[in-house]
C-alpha positions in Angstrom: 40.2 -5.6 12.9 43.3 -4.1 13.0 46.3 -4.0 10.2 49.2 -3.0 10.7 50.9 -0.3 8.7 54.8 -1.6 8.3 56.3 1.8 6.3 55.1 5.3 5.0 56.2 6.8 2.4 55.4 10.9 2.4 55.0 12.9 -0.7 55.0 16.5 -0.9 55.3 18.3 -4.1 57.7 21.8 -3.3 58.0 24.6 -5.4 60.4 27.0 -4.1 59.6 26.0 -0.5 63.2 26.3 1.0 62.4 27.9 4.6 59.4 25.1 4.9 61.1 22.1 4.0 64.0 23.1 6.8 61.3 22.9 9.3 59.1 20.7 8.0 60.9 17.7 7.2 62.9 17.3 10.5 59.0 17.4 12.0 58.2 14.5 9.9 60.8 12.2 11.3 60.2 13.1 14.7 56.5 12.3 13.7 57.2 8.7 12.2 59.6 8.0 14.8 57.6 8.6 17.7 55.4 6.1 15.8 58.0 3.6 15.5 57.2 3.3 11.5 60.0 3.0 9.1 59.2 5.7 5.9 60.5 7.2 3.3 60.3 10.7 2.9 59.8 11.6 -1.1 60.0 15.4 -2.4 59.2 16.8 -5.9 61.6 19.6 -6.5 58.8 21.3 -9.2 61.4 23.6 -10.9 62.6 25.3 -7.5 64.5 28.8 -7.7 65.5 28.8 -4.5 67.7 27.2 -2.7 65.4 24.0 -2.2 67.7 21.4 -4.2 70.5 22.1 -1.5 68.3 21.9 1.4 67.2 18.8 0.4 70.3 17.5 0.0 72.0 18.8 3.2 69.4 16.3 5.3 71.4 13.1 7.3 70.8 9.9 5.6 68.3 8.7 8.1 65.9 11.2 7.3 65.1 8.9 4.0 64.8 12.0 1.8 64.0 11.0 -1.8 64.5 13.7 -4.0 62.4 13.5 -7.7 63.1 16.7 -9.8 61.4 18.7 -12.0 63.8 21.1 -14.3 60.7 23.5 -14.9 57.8 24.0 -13.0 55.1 21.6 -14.2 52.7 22.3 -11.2 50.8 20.8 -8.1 49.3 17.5 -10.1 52.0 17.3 -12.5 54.2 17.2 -9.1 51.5 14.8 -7.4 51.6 12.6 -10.6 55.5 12.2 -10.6 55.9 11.1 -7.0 52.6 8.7 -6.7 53.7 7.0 -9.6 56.9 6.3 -8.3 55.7 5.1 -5.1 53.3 2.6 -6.6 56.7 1.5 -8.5 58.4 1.0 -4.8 56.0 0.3 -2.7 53.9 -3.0 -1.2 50.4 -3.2 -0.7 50.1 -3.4 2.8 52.3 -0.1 3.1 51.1 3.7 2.9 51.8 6.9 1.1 51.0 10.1 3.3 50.4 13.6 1.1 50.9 16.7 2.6 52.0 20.4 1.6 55.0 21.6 1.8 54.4 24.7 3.3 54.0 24.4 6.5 50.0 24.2 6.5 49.5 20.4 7.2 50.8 19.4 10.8 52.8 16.0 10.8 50.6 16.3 14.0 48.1 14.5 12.9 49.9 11.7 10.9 49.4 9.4 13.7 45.1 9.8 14.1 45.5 9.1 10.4 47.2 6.3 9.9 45.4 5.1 13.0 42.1 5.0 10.9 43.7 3.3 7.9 44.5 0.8 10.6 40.9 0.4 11.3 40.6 -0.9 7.7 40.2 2.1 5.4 41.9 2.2 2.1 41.8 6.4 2.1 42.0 9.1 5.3 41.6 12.6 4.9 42.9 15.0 7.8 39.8 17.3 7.3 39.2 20.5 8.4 35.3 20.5 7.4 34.4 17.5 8.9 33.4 17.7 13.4 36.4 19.2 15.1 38.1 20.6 12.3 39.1 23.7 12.3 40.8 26.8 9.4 42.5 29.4 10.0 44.0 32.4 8.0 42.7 31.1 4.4 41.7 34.3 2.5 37.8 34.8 2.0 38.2 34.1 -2.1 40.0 30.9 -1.5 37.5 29.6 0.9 34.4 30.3 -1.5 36.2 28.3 -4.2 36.9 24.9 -1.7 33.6 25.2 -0.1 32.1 25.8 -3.6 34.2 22.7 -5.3 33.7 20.2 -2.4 29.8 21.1 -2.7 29.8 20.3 -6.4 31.8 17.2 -6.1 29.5 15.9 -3.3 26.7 16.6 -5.4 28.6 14.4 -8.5 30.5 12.0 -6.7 29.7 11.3 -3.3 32.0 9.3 -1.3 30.7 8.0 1.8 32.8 9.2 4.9 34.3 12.2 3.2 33.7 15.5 2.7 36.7 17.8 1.7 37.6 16.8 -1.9 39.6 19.3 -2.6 42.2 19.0 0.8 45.5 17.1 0.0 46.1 15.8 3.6 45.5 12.4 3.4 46.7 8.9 3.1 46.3 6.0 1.2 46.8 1.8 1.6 49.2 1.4 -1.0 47.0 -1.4 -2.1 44.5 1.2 -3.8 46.8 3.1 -5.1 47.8 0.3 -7.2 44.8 -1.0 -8.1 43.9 2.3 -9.7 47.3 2.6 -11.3 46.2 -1.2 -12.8 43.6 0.5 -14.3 44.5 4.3 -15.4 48.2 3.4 -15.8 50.6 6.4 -16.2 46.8 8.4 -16.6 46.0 7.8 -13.0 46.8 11.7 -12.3 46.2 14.0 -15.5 45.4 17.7 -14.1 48.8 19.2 -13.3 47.1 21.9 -11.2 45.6 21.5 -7.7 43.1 19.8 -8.9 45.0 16.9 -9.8 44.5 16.2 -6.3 41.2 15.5 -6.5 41.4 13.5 -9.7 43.4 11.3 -7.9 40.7 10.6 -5.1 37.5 10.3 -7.1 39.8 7.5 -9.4 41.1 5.4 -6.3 37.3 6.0 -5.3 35.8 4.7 -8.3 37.5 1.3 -7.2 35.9 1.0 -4.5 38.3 1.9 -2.1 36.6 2.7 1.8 37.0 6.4 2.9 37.1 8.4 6.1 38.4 11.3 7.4 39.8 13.3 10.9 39.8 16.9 11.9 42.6 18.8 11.9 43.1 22.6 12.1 44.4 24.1 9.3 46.8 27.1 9.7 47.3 28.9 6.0 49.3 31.8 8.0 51.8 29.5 8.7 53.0 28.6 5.2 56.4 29.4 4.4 55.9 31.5 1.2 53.1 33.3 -0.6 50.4 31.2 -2.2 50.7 29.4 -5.1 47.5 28.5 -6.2 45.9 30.4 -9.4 42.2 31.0 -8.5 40.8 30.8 -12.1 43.1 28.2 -13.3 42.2 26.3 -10.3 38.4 26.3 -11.1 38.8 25.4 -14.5 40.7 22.3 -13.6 37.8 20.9 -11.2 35.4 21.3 -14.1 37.8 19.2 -16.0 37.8 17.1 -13.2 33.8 16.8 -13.2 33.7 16.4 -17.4 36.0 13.4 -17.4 34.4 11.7 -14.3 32.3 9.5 -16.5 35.2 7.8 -19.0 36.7 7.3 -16.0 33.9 5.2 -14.8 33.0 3.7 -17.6 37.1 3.2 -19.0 
């Protein structure tokens, strides 16, 4: 069976992420179009320094830019938290809600072999570079001890059947699931601000019941637009939270 997909909304938290977002967004319309898919493009402005706010602003009205703002920087889940909320607020159920970075790193590329397997009947896709065909280049060796490391300990707590990077923020979701964990976490349905907040959000829409899969896709970190933002330390601590609460979660 096949369902159709009638509009996407994309969210991508941004945190000074100027240069990206001039290339990046333009690349996501082109992507959509070719697709024929009406969307909505939605950016959290977390706190940007640069000149982010005006780049946004500057894009024609057709691009569909939706601009949620951030006066400080509140971080990755914080950022995650803000915009998924508001698209379970706007959205129906038989719509979608892409994630990507906003650095240049995720490929609108692939948008289309995703939201061809949510067609298929999946409630979450993952573009994936672990799984067969994927590919990473550029990530430093540190960073890929920690994802490797995470993903193994969250397979070993959580498995989800059909996916194996946890910790990868390419994906999309049937708006359906999203709301039927926002039904039953509320305005708790993201509560790590950090990159793990990502995760959190997976493992809840998960604990629903929701039907997983995933696609390659080559990952290129020496393409992203400004120095890294993630905070090793601060990182790991947050999937630790993530694996402590796991059981209220279940259970609440």
């Amino acid at each position: 069976m096949t369902l159709a997909i009638p509009k996407a909304y994309v969210l991508m938290p941004a945190y000074n992420e100027a240069a990206s977002l001039r290339e990046l967004v333009p690349d996501i319309v082109k992507a959509l179009r070719a697709r024929g898919i009406a969307f909505t493009i939605v950016v959290v402005n977390d706190g940007s320094r640069d000149e982010t706010a005006a780049v946004l602003q500057n894009f024609p009205p057709d691009y569909a830019v939706q601009t949620l703002s951030h006066e400080v920087n509140r971080g990755y889940g914080a950022s995650l938290r803000t915009g998924y909320l508001w698209i379970v607020r706007q959205a129906r159920p038989d719509e979608a809600a892409l994630s990507l970075d906003a650095d240049r790193t995720h490929s609108p590329a692939y948008f289309a072999s995703m939201l061809d397997k949510l067609s298929e009947g999946f409630d979450v896709v993952t573009a994936s570079y672990m799984t067969a065909g994927g590919r990473v280049f550029g990530v430093p060796l540190r960073r890929r001890i920690m994802s490797q490391g995470a993903n193994v300990l969250f397979r070993c707590a959580a498995r989800i059947d059909g996916t194996h990077a946890y910790t990868n923020g390419f994906r999309v979701y049937r708006i359906s699931a999203l709301q039927a964990a926002f039904g039953r976490y509320g305005d708790r349905l993201i509560e790590e601000t950090g990159f793990a907040g990502g995760t959190e959000l997976l493992l809840k829409v998960c604990a629903g019941g929701a039907r997983t899969a995933e696609v390659p896709f080559d990952l290129h970190y020496e393409n992203r637009g400004a120095d890294s933002k993630i905070h090793i330390r601060r990182t790991i601590q947050g999937y630790l939270s993530v694996l402590r609460r796991m059981r209220d979660w279940k259970s609440g």
